[in-house]
PyMOL Python script that loads the backbone (N, CA, C, O; Angstrom):
from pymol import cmd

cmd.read_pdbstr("""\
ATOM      1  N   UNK A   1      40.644  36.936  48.056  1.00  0.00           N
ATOM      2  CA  UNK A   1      40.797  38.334  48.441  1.00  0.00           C
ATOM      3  C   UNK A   1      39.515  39.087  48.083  1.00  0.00           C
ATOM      4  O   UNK A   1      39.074  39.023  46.936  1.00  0.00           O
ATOM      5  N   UNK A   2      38.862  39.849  49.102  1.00  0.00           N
ATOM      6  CA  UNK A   2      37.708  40.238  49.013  1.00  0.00           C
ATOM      7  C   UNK A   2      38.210  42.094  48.608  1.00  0.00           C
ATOM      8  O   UNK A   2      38.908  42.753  49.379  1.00  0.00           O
ATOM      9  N   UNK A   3      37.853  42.450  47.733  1.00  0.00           N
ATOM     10  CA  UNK A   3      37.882  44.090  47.866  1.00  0.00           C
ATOM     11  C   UNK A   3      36.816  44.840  47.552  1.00  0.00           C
ATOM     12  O   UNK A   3      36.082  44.715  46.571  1.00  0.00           O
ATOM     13  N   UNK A   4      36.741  45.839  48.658  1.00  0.00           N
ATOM     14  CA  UNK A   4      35.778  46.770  48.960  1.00  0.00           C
ATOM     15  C   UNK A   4      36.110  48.210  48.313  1.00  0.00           C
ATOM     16  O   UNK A   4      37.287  48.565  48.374  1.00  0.00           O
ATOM     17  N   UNK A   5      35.183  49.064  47.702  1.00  0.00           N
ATOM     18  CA  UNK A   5      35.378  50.459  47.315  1.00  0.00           C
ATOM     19  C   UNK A   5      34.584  51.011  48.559  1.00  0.00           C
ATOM     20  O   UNK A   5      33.807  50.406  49.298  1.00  0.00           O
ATOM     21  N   UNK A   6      34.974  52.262  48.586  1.00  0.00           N
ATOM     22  CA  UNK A   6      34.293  53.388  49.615  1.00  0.00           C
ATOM     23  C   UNK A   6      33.682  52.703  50.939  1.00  0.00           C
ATOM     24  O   UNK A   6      32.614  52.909  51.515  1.00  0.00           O
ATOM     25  N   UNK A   7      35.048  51.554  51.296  1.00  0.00           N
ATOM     26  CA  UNK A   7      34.342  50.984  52.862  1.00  0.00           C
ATOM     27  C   UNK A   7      33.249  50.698  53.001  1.00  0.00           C
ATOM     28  O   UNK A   7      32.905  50.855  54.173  1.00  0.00           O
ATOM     29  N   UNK A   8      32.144  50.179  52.090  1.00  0.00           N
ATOM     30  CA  UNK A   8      31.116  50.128  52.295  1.00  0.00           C
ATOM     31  C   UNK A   8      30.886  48.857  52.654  1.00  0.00           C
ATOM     32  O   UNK A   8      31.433  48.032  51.922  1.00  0.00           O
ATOM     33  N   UNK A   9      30.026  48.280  53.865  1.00  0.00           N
ATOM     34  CA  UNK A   9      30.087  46.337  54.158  1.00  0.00           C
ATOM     35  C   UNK A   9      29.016  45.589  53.127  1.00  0.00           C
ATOM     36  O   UNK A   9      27.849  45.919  52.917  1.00  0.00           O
ATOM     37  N   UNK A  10      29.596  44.727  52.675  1.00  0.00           N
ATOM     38  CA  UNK A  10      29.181  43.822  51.687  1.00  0.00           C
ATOM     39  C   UNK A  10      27.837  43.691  51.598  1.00  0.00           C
ATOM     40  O   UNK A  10      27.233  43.462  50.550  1.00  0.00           O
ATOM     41  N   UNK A  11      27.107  43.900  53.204  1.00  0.00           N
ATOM     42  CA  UNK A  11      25.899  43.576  53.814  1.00  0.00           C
ATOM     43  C   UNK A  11      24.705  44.703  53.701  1.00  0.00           C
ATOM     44  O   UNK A  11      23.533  44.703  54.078  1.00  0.00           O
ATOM     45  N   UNK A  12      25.598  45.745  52.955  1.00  0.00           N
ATOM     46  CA  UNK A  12      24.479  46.921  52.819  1.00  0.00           C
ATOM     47  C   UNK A  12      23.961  47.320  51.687  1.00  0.00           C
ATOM     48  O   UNK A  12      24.542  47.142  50.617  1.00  0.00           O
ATOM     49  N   UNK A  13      22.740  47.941  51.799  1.00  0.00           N
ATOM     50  CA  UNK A  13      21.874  47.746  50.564  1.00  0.00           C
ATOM     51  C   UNK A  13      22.508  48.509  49.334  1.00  0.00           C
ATOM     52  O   UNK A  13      23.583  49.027  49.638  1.00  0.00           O
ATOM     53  N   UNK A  14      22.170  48.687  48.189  1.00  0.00           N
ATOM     54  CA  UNK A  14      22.907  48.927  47.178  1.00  0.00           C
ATOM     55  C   UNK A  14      22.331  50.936  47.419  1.00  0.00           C
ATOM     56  O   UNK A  14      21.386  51.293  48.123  1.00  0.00           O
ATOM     57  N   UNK A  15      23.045  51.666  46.783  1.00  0.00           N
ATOM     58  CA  UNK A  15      22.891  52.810  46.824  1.00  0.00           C
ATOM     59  C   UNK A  15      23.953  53.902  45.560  1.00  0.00           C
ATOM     60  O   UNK A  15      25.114  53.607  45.279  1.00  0.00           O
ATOM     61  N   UNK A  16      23.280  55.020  45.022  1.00  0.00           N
ATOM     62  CA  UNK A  16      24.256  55.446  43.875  1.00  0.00           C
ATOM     63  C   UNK A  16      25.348  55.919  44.669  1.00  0.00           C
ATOM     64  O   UNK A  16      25.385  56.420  45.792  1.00  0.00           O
ATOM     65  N   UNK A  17      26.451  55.575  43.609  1.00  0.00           N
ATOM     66  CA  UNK A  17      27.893  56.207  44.207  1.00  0.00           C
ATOM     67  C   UNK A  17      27.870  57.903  44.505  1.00  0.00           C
ATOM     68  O   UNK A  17      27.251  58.810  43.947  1.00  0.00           O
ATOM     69  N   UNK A  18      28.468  57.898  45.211  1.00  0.00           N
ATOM     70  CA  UNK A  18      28.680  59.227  45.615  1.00  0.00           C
ATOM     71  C   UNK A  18      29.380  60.659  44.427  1.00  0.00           C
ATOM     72  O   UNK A  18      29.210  61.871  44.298  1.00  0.00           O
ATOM     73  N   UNK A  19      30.136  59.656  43.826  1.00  0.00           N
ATOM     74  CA  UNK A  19      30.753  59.793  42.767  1.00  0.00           C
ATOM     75  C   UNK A  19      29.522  60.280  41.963  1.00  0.00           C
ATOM     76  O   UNK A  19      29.531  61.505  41.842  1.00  0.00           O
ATOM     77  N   UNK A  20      28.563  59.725  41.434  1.00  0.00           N
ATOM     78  CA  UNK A  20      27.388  60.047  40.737  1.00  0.00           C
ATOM     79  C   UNK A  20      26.644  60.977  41.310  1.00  0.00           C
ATOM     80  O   UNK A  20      26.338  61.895  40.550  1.00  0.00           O
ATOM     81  N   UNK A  21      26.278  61.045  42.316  1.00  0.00           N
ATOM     82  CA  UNK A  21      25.218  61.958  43.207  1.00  0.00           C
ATOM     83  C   UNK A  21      26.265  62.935  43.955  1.00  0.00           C
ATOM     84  O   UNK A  21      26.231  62.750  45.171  1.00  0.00           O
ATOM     85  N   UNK A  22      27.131  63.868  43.575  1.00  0.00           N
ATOM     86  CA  UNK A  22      27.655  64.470  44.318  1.00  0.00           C
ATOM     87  C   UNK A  22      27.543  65.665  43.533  1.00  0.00           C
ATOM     88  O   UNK A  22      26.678  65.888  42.687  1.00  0.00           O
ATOM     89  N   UNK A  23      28.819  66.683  44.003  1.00  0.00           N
ATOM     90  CA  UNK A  23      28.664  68.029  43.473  1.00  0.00           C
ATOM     91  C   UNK A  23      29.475  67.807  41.660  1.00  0.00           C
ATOM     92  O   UNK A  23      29.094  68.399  40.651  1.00  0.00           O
ATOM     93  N   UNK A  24      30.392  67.003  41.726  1.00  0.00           N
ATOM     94  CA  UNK A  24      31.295  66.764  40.865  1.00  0.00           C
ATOM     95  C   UNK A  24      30.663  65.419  39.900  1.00  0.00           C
ATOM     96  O   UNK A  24      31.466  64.766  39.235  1.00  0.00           O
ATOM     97  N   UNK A  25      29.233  65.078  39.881  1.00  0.00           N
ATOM     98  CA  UNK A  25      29.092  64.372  39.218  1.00  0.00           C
ATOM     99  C   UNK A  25      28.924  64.391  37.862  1.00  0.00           C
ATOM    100  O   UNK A  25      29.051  63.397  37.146  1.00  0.00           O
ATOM    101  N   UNK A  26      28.372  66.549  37.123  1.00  0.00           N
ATOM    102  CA  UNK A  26      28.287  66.612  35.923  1.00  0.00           C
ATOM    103  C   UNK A  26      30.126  66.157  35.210  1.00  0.00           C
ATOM    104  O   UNK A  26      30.382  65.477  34.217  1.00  0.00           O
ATOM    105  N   UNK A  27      30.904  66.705  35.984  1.00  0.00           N
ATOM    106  CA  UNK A  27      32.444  66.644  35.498  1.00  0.00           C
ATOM    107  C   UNK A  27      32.808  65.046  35.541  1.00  0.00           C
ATOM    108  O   UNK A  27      33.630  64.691  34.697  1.00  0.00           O
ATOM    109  N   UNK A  28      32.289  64.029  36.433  1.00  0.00           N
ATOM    110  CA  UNK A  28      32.646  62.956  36.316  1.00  0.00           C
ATOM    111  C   UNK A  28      31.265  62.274  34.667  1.00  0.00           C
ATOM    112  O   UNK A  28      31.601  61.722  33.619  1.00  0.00           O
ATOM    113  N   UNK A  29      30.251  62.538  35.001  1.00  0.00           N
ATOM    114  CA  UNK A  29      29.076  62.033  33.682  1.00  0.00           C
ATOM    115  C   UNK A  29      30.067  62.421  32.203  1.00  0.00           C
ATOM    116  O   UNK A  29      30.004  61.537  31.349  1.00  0.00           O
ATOM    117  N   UNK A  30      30.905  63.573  31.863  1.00  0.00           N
ATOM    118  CA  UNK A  30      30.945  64.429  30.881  1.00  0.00           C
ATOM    119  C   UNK A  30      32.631  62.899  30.576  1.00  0.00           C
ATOM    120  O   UNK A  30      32.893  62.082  29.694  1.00  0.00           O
ATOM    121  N   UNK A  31      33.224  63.286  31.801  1.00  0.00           N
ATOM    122  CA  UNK A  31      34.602  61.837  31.305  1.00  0.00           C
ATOM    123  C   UNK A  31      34.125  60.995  30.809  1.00  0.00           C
ATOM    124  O   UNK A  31      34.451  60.674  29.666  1.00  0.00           O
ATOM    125  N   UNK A  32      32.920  60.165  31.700  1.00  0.00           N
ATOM    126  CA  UNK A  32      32.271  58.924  31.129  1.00  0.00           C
ATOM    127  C   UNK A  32      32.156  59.021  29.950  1.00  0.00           C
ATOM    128  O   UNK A  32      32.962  58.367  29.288  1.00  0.00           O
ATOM    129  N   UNK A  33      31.207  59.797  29.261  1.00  0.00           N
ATOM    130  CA  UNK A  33      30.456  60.080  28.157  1.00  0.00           C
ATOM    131  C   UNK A  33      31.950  60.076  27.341  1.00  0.00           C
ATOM    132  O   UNK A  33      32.057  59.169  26.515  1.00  0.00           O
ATOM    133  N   UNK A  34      32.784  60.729  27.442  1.00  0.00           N
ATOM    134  CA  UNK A  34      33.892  60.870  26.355  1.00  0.00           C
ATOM    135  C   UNK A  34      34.500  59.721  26.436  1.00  0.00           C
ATOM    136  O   UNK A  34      34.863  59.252  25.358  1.00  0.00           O
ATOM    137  N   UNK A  35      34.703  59.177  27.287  1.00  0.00           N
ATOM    138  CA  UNK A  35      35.299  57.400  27.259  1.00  0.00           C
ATOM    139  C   UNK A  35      34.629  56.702  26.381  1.00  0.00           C
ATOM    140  O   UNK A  35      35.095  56.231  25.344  1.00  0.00           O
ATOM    141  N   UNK A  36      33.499  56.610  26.774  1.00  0.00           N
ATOM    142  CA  UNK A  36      32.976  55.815  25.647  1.00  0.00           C
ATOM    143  C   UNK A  36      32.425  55.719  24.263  1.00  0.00           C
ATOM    144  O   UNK A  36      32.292  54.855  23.396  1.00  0.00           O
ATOM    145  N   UNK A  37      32.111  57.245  24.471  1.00  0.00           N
ATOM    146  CA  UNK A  37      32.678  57.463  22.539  1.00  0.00           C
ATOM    147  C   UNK A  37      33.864  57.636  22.139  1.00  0.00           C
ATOM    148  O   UNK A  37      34.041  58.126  21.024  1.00  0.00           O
ATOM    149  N   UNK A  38      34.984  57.266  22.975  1.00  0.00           N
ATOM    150  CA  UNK A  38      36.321  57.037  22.571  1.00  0.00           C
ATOM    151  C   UNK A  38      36.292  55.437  21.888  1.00  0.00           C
ATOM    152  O   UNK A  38      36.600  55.181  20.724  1.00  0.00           O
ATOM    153  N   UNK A  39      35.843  54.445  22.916  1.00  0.00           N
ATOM    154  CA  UNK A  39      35.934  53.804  22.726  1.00  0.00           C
ATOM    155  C   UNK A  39      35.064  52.382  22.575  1.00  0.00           C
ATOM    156  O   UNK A  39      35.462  51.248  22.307  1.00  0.00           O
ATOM    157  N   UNK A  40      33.903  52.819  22.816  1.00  0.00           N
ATOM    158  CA  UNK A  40      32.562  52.162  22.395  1.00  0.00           C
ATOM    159  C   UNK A  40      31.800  52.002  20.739  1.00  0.00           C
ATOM    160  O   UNK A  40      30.608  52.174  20.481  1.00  0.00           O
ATOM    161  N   UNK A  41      32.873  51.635  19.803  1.00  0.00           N
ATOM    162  CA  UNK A  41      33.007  52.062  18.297  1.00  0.00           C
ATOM    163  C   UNK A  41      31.924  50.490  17.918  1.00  0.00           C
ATOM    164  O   UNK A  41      31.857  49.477  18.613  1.00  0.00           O
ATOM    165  N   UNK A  42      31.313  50.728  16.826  1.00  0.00           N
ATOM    166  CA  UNK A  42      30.098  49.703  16.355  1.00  0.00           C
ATOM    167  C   UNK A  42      31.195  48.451  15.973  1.00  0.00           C
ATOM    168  O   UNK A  42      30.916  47.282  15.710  1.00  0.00           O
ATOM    169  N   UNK A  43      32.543  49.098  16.035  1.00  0.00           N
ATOM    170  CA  UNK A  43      32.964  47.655  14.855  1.00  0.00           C
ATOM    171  C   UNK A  43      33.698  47.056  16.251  1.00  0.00           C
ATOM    172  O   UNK A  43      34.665  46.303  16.133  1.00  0.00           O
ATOM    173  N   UNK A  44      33.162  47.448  17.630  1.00  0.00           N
ATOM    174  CA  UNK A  44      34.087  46.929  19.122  1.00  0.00           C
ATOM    175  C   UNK A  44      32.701  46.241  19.529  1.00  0.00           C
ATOM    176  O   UNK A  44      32.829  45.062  19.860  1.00  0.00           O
ATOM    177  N   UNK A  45      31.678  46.645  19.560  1.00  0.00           N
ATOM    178  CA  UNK A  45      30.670  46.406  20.290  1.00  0.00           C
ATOM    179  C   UNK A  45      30.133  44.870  20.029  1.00  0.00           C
ATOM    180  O   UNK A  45      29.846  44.902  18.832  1.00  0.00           O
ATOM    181  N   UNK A  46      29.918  43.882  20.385  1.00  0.00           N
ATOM    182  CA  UNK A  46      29.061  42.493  20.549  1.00  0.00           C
ATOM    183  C   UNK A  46      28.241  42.565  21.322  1.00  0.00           C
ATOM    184  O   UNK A  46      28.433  43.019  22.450  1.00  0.00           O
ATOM    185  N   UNK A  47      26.836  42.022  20.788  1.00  0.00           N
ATOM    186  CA  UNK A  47      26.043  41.888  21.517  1.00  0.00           C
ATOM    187  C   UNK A  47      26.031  39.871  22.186  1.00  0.00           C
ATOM    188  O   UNK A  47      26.408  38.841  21.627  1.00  0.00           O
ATOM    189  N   UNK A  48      25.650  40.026  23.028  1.00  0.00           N
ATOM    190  CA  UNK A  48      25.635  38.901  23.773  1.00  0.00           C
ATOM    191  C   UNK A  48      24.400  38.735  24.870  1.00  0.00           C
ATOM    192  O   UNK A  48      23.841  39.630  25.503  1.00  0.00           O
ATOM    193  N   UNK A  49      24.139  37.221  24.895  1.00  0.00           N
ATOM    194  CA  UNK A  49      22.422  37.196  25.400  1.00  0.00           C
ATOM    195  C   UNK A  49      22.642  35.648  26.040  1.00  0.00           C
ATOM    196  O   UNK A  49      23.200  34.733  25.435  1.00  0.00           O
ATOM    197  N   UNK A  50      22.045  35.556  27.479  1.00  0.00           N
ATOM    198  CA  UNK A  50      22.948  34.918  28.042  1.00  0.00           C
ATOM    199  C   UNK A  50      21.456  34.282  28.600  1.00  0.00           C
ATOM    200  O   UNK A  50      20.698  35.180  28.967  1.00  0.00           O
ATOM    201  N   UNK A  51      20.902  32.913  28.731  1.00  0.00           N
ATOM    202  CA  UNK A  51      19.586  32.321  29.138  1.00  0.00           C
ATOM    203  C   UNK A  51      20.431  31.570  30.151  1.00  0.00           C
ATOM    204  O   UNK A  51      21.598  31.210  29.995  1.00  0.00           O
ATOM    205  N   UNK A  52      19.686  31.398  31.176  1.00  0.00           N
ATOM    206  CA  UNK A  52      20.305  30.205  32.782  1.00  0.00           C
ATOM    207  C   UNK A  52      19.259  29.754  33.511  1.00  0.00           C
ATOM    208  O   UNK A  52      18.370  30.481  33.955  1.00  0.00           O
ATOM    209  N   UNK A  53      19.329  28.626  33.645  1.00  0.00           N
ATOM    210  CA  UNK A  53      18.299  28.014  34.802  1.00  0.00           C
ATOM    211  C   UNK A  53      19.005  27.218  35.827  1.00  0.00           C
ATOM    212  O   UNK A  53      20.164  26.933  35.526  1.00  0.00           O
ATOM    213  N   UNK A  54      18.592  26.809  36.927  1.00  0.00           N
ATOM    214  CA  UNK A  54      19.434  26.096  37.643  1.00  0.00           C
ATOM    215  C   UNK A  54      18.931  25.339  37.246  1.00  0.00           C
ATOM    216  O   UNK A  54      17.884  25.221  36.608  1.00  0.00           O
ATOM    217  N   UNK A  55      20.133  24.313  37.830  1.00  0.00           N
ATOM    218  CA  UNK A  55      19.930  22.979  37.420  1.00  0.00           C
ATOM    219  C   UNK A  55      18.715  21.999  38.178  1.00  0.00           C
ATOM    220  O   UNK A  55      18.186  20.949  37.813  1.00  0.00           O
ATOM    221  N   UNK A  56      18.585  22.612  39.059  1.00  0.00           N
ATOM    222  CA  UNK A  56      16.972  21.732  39.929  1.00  0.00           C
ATOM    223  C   UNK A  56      16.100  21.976  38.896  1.00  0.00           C
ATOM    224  O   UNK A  56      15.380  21.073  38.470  1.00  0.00           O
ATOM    225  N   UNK A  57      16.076  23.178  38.406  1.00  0.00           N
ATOM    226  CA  UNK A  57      14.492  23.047  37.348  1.00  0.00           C
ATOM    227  C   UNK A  57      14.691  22.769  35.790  1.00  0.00           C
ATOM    228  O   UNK A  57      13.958  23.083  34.852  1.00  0.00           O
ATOM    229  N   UNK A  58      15.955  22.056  35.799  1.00  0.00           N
ATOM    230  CA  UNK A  58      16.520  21.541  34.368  1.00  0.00           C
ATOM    231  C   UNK A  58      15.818  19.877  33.805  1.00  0.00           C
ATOM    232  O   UNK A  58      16.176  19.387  32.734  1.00  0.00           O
TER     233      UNK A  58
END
""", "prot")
cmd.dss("prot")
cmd.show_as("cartoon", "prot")
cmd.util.cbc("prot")
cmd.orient("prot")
């Protein structure tokens, strides 16, 4: 099952959400921001570091 947000085709170039670049984006930035100092706490956070090569150049 493939799912799409804001109808956009899989095939098109990447671009900021509308959501971000709109009139309502300080009121949507200000939720963000409180979400995650809700819940972005030092004793939640892991850092993680992730190295990959394909396997042809292994």
């Amino acid at each position: 099952m493939t799912r799409r947000t804001q109808a956009e085709p899989v095939t098109s170039p990447l671009r900021v959400s509308p959501v971000l670049s709109g009139a309502s984006a300080a009121s949507y930035a200000h939720t963000v921001r409180a979400l995650v100092r809700r819940y972005a706490l030092e004793t939640k956070l892991v850092r993680l570091t992730l190295n990959a090569q394909p396997a042809a150049f292994a």
